[in-house]
C-alpha positions in Angstrom: 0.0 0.0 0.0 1.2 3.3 -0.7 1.6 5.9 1.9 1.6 9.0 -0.2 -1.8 9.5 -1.8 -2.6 11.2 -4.4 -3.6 14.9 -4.4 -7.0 14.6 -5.6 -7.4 11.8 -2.9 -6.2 14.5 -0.2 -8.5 16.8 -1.2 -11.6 14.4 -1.1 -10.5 13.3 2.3 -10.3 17.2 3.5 -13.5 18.1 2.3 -15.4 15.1 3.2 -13.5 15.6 6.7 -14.5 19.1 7.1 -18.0 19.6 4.7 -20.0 17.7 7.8 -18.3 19.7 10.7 -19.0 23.0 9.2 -22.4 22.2 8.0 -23.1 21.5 11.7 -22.1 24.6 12.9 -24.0 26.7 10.5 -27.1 24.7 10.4 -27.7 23.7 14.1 -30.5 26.2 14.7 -31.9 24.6 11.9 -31.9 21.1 13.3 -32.7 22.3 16.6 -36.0 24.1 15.0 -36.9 20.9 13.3 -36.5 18.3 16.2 -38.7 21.1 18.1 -41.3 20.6 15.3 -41.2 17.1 14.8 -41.6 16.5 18.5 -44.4 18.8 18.7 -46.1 16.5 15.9 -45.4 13.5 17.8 -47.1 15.1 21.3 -50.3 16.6 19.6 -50.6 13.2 17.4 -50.5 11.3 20.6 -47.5 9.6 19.6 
């Protein structure tokens, strides 16, 4: 197995190691807004 990877690989790796981390940080009112709703629907359904 080769050590050095390629840079294409490098990149893919960096973005798919920082894509999630800064998606969570910009869209965590979001989520939190959306867990609020969908637990509201489950309480009023009487689920």
């Amino acid at each position: 197995m080769n050590l050095l990877l390629p840079p294409l690989a490098l990149l893919l790796l960096l973005a798919a190691l920082v894509a999630p981390a800064t998606a969570a940080t910009a869209y965590r009112p979001d989520w939190n807004r959306l867990s609020g709703l969908t637990r509201a629907r489950v309480e009023t359904c009487g689920g």
